[in-house]
N, C-alpha and C positions, 0 to 999 in steps of 0.2 A: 507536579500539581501547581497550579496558577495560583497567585498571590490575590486571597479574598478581600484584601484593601488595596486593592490595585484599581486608579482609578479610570485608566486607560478602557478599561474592558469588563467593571465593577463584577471582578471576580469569574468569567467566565471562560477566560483563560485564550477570548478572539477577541478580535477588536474591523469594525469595516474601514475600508479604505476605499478612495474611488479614482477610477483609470479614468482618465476619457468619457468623464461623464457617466457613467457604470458603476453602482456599489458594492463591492465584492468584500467579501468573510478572509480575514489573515490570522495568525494566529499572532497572540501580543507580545511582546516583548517581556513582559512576565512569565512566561513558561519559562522551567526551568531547561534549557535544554542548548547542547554545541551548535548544533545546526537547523537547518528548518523543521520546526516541527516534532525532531526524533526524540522522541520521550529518555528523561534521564536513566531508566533502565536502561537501555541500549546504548548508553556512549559508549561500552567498550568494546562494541560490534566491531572487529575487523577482521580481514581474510586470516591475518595469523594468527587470530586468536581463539579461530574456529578450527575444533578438532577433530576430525571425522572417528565416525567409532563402525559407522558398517561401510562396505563397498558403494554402498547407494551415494553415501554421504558424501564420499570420497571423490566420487564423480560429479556430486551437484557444486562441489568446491571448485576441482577445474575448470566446470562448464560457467560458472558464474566469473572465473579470473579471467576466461577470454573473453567471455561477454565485456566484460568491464577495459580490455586491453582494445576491443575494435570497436568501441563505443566512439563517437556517433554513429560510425560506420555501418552499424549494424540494421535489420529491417525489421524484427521482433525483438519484441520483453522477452523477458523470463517470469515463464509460472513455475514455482516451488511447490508442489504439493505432496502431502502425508500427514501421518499423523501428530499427533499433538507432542511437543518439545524433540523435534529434530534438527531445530537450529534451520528453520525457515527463513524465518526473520531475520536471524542474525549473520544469513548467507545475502537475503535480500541489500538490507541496514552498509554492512560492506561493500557490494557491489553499489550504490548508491553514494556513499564514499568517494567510491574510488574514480568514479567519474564525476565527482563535481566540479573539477578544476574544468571539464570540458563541453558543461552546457549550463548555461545561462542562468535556472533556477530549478527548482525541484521541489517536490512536496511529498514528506510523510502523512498517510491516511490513516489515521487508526480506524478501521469500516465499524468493528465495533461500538464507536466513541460516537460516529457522527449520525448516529439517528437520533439519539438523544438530543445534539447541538441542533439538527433542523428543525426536529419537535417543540425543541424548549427557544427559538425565536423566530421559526418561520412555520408552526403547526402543521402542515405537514404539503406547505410547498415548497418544496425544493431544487426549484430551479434555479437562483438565484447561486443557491449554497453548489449544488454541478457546475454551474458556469465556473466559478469559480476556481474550484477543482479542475476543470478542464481545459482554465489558460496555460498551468505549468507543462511545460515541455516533458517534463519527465515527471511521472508521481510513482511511489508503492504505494500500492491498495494492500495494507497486513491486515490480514483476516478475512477474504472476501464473506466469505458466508457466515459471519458469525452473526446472529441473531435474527435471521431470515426468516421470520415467522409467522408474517403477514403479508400479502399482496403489495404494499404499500413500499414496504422493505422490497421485498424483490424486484419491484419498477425502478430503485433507486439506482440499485446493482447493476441493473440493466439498463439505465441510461446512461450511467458513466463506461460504461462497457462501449456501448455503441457509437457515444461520442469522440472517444478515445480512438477507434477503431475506424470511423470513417474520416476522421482528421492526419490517420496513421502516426498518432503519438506515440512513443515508445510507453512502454508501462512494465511496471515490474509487480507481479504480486506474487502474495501467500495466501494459501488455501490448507486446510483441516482438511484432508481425505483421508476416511478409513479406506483400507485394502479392501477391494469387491465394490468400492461405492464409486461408483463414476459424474464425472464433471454437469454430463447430462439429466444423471438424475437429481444433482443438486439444481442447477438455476436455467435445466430446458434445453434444447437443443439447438435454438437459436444461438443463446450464449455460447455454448460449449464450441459450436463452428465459428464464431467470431474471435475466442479465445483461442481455437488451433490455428487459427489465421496471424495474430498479432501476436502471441507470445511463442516462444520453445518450452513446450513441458519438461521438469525436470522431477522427478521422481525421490525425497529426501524420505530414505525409511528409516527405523532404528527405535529404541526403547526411550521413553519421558524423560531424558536426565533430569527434569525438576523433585524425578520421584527417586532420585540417586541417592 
């Protein structure tokens, strides 16, 4: 949580900076957090500290340690998709980790967090706030689909998608998938063939450990 007498960013836990003449959204120096952006829940994110409990699991583990070993090398993300508490994130979180020694910057998304952040200083233009997002080389999107419940929301989703994708930035996300619900009938069909194009789907199933 951002420091409310912080005067950097008067509590909202960003602050702008400008490149080149360009004012772009960072997030301040007051977030409590290791690295950029990753919320202090997740510092303990890392490959060994993630346990596999199904076969699905087991394999989303490998698939993310090579990822992470031919990184830059590589020509796709990784999409983690399943249900709710399979250690998405925290397979995402490490994989993001483990390559930062070998690209230049990176950024944690919480997709959740940042419809609030454009609404509450750019009412609901968001260009500004994607440009942004879409200078870093490498970002996770954790949560694409969470809170998808307007039109407005889903153009969001879908311009960083498209951005990403015709730039061929690597990107790494999480997705909520129930078994039987597919990628297309969350955010269309356009997305879902731009997401089988830039990322490897990887499949993490297993029981809520939150509810352990």
């Amino acid at each position: 949580m951002s420091s409310k007498s912080c005067v950097k960013c008067d509590g909202k836990g960003y602050q702008y900076i400008y490149r080149d003449g360009t004012e772009y959204v960072t997030p301040c120096d007051c977030e409590p957090r290791g690295e950029p952006g990753i919320p202090a829940a997740y510092q303990h994110c890392r490959f060994l500290s993630y346990t596999p409990q199904t076969d699905d699991q087991a394999t989303a583990l490998d698939s993310a340690r090579e990822w992470s070993r031919r990184y830059p090398e590589v020509k796709k993300g990784l999409l983690f998709a399943g249900p709710n508490g399979t250690g998405k994130t925290h397979l995402a979180i490490s994989a993001l980790r483990e390559v930062a020694e070998k690209t230049p910057s990176y950024r944690y998304v919480d997709m959740s967090r940042i419809f609030n952040e454009i609404k509450e200083e750019f009412g609901q233009n968001s260009t500004r706030y994607i440009s942004d997002i879409n200078m870093e080389p490498l970002v996770l999107l954790d949560d694409l689909g969470a809170g998808m419940d307007t039109d407005w929301r889903t153009d969001v989703v879908q311009s960083i998608i498209m951005a990403r994708y015709n730039e061929s930035l690597p990107t790494l996300i999480t997705l909520n998938l129930a078994r039987g619900t597919t990628i297309g009938g969350r955010f269309g069909a356009r997305v879902e063939s731009r997401l089988a194009q830039m990322c490897v789907g990887i499949r993490v199933s297993g029981n809520d450990w939150r509810k352990r």
